[in-house]
KOLTOR-254941 format. One record per residue (C-alpha): x, y, z; residue number from 0; residue in one letter. Coordinates in nm, 3 decimals. Layout:
BEGIN
<r <X Y Z> NUM "a">,
...
//
This chain:
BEGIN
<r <0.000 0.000 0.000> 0 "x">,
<r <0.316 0.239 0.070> 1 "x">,
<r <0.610 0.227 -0.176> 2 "x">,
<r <0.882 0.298 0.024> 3 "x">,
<r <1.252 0.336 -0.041> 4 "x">,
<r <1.511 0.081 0.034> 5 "x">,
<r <1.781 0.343 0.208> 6 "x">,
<r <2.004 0.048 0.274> 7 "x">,
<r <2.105 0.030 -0.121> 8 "x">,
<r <2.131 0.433 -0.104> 9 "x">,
<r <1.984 0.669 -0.406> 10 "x">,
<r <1.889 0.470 -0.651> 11 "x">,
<r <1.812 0.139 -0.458> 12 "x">,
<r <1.452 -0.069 -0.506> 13 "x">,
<r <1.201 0.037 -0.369> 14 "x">,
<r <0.928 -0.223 -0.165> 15 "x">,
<r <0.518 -0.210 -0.193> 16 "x">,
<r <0.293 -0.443 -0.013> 17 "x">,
<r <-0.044 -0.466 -0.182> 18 "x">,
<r <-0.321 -0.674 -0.003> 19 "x">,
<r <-0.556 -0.846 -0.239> 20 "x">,
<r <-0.840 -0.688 0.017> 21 "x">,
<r <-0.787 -0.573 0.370> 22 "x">,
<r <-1.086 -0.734 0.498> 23 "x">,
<r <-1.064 -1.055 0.711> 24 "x">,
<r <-1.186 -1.247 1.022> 25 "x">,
<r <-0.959 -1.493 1.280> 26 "x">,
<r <-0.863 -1.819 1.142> 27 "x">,
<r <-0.854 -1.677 0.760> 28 "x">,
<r <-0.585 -1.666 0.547> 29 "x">,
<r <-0.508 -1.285 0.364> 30 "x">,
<r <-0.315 -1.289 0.053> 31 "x">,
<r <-0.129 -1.063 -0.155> 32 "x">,
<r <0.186 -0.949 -0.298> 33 "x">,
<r <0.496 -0.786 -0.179> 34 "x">,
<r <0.615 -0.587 -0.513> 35 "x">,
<r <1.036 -0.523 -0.557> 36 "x">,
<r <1.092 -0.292 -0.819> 37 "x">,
<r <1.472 -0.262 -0.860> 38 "x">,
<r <1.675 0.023 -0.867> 39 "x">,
<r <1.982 0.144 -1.087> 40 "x">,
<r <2.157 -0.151 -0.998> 41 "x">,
<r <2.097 -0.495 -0.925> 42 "x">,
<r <2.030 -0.603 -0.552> 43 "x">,
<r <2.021 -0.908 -0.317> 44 "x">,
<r <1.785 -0.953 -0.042> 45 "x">,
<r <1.824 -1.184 0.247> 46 "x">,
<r <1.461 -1.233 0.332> 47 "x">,
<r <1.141 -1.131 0.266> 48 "x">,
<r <0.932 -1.115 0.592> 49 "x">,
<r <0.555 -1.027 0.679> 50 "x">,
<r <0.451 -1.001 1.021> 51 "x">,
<r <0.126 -0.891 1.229> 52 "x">,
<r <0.125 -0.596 1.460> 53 "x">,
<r <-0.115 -0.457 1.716> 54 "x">,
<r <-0.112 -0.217 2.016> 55 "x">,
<r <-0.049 -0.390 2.325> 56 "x">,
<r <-0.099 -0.222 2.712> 57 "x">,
<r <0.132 -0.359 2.966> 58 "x">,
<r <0.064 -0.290 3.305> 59 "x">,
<r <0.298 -0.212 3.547> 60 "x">,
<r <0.266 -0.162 3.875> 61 "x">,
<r <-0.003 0.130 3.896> 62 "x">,
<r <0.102 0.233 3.538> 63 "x">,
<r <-0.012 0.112 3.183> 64 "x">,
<r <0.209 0.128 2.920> 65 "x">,
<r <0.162 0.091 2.532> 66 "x">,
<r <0.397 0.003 2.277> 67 "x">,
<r <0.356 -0.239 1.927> 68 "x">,
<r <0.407 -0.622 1.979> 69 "x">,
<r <0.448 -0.848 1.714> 70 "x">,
<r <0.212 -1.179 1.703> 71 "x">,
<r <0.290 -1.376 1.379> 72 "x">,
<r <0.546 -1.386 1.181> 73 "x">,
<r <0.623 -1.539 0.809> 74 "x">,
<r <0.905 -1.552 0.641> 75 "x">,
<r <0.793 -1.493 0.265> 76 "x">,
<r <1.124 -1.558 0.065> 77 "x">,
<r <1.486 -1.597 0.128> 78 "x">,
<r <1.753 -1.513 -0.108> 79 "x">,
<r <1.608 -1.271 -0.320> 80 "x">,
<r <1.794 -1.112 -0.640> 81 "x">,
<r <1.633 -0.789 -0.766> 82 "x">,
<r <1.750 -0.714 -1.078> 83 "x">,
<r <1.824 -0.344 -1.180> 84 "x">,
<r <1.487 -0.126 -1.339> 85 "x">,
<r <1.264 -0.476 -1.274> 86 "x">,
<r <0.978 -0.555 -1.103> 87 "x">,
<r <0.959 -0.879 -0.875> 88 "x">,
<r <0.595 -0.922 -0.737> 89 "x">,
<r <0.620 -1.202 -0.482> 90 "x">,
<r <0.265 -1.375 -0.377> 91 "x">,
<r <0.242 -1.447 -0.026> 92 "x">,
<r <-0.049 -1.630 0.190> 93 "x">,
<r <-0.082 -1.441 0.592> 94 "x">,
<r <-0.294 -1.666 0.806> 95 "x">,
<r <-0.461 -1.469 1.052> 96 "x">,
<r <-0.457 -1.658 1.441> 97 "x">,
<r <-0.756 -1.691 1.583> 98 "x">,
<r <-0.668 -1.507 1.885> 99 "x">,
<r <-0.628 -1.198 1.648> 100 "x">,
<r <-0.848 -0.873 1.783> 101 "x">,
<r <-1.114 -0.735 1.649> 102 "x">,
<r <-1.106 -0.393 1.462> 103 "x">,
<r <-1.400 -0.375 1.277> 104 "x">,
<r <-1.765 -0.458 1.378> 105 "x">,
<r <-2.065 -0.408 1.171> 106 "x">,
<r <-1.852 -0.252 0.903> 107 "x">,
<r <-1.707 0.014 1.064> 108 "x">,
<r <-1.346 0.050 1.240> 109 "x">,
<r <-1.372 -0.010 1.637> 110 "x">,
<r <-1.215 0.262 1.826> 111 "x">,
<r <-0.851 0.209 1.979> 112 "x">,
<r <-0.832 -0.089 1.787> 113 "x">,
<r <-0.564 -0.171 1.502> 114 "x">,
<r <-0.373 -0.468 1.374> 115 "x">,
<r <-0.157 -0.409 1.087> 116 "x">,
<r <0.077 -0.620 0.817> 117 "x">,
<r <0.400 -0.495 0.882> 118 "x">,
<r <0.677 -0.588 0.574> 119 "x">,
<r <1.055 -0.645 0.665> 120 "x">,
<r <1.345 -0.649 0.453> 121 "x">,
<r <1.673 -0.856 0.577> 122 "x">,
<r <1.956 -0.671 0.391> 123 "x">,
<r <2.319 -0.796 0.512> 124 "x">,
<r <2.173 -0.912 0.812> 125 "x">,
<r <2.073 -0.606 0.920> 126 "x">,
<r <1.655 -0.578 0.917> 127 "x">,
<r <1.436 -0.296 0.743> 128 "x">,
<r <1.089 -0.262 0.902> 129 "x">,
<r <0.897 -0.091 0.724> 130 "x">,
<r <0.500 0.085 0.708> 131 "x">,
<r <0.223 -0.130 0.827> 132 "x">,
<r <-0.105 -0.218 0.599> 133 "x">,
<r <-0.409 -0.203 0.805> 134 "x">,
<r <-0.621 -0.477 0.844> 135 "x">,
<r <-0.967 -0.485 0.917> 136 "x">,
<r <-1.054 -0.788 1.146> 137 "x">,
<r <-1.376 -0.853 1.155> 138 "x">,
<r <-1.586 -1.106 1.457> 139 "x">,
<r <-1.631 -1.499 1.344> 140 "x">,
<r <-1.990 -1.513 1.348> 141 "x">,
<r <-1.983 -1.674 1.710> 142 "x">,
<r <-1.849 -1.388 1.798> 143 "x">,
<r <-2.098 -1.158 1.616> 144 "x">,
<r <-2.353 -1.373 1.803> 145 "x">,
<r <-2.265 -1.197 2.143> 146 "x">,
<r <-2.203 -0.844 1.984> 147 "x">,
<r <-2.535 -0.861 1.881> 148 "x">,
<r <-2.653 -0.969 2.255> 149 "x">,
<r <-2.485 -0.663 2.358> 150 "x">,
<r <-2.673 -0.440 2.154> 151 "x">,
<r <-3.006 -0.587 2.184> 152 "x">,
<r <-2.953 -0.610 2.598> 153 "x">,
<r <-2.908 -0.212 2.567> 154 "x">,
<r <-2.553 -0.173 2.642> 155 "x">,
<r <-2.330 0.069 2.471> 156 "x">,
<r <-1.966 0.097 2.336> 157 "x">,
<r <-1.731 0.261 2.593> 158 "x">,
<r <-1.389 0.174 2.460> 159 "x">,
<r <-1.143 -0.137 2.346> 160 "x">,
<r <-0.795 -0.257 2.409> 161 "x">,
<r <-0.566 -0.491 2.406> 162 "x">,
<r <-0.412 -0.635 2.721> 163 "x">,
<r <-0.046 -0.794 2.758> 164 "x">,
<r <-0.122 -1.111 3.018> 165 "x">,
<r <-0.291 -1.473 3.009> 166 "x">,
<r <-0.598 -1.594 3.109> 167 "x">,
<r <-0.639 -1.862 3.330> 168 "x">,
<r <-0.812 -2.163 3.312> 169 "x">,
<r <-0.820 -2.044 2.913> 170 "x">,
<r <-0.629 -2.210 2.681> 171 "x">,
<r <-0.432 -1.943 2.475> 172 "x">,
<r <-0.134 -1.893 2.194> 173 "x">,
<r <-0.033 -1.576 2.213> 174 "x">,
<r <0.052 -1.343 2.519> 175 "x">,
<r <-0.274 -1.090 2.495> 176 "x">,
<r <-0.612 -1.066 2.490> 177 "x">,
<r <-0.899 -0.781 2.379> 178 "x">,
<r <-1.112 -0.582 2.620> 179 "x">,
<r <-1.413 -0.400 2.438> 180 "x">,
<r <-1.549 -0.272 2.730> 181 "x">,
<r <-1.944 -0.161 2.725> 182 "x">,
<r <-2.139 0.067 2.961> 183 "x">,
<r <-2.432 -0.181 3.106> 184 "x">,
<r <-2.761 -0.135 3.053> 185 "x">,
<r <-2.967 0.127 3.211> 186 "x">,
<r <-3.128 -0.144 3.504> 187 "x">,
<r <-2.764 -0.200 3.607> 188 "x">,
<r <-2.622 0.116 3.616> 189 "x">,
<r <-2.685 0.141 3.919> 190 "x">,
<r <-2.494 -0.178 4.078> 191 "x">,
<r <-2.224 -0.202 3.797> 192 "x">,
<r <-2.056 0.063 3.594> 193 "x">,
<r <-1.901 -0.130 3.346> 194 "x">,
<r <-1.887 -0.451 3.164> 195 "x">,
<r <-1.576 -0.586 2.960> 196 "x">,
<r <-1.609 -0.870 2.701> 197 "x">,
<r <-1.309 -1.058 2.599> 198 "x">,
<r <-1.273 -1.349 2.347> 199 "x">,
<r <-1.054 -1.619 2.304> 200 "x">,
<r <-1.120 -1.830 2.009> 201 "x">,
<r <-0.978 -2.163 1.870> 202 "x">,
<r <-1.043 -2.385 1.571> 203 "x">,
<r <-1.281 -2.537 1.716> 204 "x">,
<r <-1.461 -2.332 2.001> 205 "x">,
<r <-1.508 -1.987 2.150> 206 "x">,
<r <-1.443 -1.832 2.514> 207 "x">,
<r <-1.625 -1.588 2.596> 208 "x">,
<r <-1.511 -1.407 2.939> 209 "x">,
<r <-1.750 -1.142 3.104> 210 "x">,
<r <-1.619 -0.871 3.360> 211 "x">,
<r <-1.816 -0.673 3.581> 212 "x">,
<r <-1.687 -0.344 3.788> 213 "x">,
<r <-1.956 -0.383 4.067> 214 "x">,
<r <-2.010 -0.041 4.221> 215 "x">,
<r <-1.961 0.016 4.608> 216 "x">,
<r <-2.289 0.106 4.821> 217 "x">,
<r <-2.292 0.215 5.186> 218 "x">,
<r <-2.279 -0.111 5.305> 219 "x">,
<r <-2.058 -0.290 5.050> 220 "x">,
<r <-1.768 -0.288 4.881> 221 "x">,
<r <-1.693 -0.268 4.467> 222 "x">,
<r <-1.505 -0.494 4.332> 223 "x">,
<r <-1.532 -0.783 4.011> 224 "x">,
<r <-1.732 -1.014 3.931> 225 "x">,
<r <-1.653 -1.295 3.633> 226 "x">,
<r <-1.824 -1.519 3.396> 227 "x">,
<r <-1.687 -1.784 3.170> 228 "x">,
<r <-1.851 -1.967 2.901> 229 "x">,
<r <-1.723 -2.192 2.619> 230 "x">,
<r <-1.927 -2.315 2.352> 231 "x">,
<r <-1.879 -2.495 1.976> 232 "x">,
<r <-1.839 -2.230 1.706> 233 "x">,
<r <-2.104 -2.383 1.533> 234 "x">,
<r <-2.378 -2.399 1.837> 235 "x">,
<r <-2.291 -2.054 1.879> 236 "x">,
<r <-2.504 -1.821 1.645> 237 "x">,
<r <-2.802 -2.044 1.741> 238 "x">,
<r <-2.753 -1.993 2.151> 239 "x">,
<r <-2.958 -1.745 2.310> 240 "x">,
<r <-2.687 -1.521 2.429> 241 "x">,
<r <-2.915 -1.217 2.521> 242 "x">,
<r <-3.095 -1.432 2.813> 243 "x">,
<r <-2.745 -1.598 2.930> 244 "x">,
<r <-2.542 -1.266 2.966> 245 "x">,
<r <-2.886 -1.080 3.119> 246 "x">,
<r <-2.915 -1.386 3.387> 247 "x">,
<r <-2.560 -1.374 3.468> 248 "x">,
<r <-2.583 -0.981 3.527> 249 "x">,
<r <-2.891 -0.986 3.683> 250 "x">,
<r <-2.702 -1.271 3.910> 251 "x">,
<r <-2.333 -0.990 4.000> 252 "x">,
<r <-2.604 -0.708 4.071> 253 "x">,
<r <-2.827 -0.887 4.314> 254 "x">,
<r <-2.552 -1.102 4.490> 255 "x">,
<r <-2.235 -0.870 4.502> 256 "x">,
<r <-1.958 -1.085 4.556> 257 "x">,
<r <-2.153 -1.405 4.614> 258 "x">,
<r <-2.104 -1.623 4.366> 259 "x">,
<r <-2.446 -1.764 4.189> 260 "x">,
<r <-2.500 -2.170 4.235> 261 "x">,
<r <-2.352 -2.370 4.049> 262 "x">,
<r <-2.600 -2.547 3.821> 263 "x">,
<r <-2.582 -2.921 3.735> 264 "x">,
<r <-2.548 -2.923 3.356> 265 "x">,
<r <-2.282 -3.126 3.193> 266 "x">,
<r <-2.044 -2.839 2.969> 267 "x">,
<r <-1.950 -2.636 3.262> 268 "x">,
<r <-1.562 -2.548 3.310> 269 "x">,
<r <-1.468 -2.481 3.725> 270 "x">,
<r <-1.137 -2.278 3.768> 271 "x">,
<r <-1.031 -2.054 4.051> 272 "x">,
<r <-0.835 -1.711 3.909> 273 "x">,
<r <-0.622 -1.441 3.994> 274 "x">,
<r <-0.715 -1.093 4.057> 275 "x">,
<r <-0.551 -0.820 3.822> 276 "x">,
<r <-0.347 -0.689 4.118> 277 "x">,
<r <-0.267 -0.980 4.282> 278 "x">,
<r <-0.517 -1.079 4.558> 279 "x">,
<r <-0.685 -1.401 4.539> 280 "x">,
<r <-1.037 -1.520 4.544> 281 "x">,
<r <-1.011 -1.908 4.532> 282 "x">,
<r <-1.255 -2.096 4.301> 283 "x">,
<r <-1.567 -1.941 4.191> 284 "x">,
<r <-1.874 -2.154 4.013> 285 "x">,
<r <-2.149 -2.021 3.783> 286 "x">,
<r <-2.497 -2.095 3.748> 287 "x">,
<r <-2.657 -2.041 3.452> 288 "x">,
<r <-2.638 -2.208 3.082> 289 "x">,
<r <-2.813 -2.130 2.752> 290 "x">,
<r <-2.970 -2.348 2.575> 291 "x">,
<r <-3.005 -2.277 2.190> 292 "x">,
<r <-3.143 -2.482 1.931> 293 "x">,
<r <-2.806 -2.648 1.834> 294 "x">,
<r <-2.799 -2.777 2.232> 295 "x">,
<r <-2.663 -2.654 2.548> 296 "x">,
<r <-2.334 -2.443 2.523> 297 "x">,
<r <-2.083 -2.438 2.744> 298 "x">,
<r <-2.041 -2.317 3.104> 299 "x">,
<r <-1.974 -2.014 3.305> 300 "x">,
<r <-1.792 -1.945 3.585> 301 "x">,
<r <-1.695 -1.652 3.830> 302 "x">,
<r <-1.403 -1.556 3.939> 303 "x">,
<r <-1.092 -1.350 3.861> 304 "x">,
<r <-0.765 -1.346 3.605> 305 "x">,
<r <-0.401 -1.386 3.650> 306 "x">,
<r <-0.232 -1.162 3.452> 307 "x">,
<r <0.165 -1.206 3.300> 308 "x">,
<r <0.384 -0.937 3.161> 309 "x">,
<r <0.429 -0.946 2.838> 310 "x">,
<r <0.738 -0.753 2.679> 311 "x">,
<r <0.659 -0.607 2.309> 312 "x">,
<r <0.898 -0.436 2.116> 313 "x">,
<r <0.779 -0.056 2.197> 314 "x">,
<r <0.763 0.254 1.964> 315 "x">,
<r <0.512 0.427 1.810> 316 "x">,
<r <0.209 0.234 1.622> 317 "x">,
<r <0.092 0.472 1.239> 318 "x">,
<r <-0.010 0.373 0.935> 319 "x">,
<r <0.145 0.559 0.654> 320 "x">,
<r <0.461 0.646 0.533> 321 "x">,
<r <0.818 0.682 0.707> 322 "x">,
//
């Protein structure tokens, strides 16, 4: 999308563009395209050819939150690559996309604080040449787009999204991040909880969907969070009635603060204890509520806390557009 200059080779060198063949795509997908060489005055030799995805990552530290880009995948495209002088080498390339990848885009249109991008690296001499980043849109699998749409017909509305260095646990997960899109609850809650954050971790074969409420404090009671967990076949997904399971399980944080709801005896539930964001623990916590759609019962929630990690990205600044 940017031709940029190789200033390794000096005046005259190649110059690089990396054209996607669309910059639309959702988690598990593979983008394709073509990273286009067009030599200089002179012929020139590459060492590699390398692709990688980018996002924004937030690392907490301590009572301080610090951003910086972290790399998530990397391919390398080509080694050993001769450009010969005044030519142009277009080299096809396939990018899957991991399913852990956050979402940017929902319902069409880009989700605020939220960007992943294609970044394309040179090896000349050994020394690398990072260059721009290509935007990518990443839109929700539709098990995903399932619970969005929950969220909007429940009432609650968009307060902002990030992405979080750490690990969730009792969640199985690849890479060393996950999404908040965090949501302002609707208006019968207000009142005991002032925010809700929805995170997703998604595999091949399944999505986790992990709920966070920031209970408010009263006279007589303390704030604090309250968790749900449930896990549930991609394909059962879009048919589950996700409206009634995330209402029940709010309805459930309002009305008993920090008691945790029963724990109901359907088969599909997951039990794991967590760790609080700044430490503290809880001990186990159980859910109580399923939803039953007409693909059959999804999988279970349960309350509780996460366990955060540091993760260390590779800092500076995060733009689009050329150097």
């Amino acid at each position: 999308m940017f031709k940029r200059m190789l200033s390794a080779f000096g005046v005259g060198g190649p110059s690089v563009d990396t054209v996607l063949d669309s910059p639309h795509a959702t988690p598990g997908q593979v983008i394709t395209g073509q990273v286009r060489i067009q030599g200089g005055t002179a012929d020139a030799e590459i060492g590699q050819v390398v692709l990688s995805l980018v996002t924004r990552v937030e690392v907490e530290h301590g009572d301080h939150e610090y951003g910086g880009v972290s790399e998530f995948f990397r391919l390398v495209v080509q080694q050993g690559v001769r450009v010969p002088a005044g030519q142009l080498l277009a080299i096809p390339f396939q990018l899957p996309i991991p399913w852990e990848t956050p979402i940017t885009a929902v319902g069409g249109a880009q989700l605020p604080g939220m960007t992943v991008g294609v970044r394309t690296e040179l090896v000349i001499a050994g020394a690398p040449d990072k260059g721009d980043l290509d935007p990518v849109l990443v839109h929700p699998l539709p098990s995903q787009d399932a619970v969005l749409n929950a969220f909007g017909q429940l009432g609650f509305s968009f307060r902002s999204a990030d992405v979080e260095a750490g690990r969730l646990h009792g969640v199985p997960q690849e890479l060393g991040f996950y999404q908040e899109i965090e949501f302002f609850p609707p208006a019968q809650f207000a009142g005991a909880v002032s925010q809700v954050e929805l995170t997703f971790v998604a595999n091949p074969h399944e999505l986790y969907v992990i709920l966070e409420a920031d209970k408010r404090g009263g006279m007589f009671s303390a704030g604090g969070d309250a968790f749900g967990h449930f896990r549930v076949p991609h394909q059962e997904a879009p048919a589950t009635d996700w409206a009634s399971a995330i209402n029940g399980w709010l309805a459930q944080v309002a009305q008993r603060g920090h008691a945790n709801p029963a724990f109901g005896g359907h088969h599909g539930y997951d039990q794991h204890g967590y760790h609080g964001h700044h430490g503290h623990h809880r001990g186990p916590g159980m859910g109580g509520m399923i939803a039953a759609g007409a693909a059959g019962v999804v999988g279970g929630m349960v309350l509780g806390e996460v366990v955060e990690e540091v993760f260390s990205d590779d800092g500076g600044d995060f733009a689009f557009g050329e150097e």
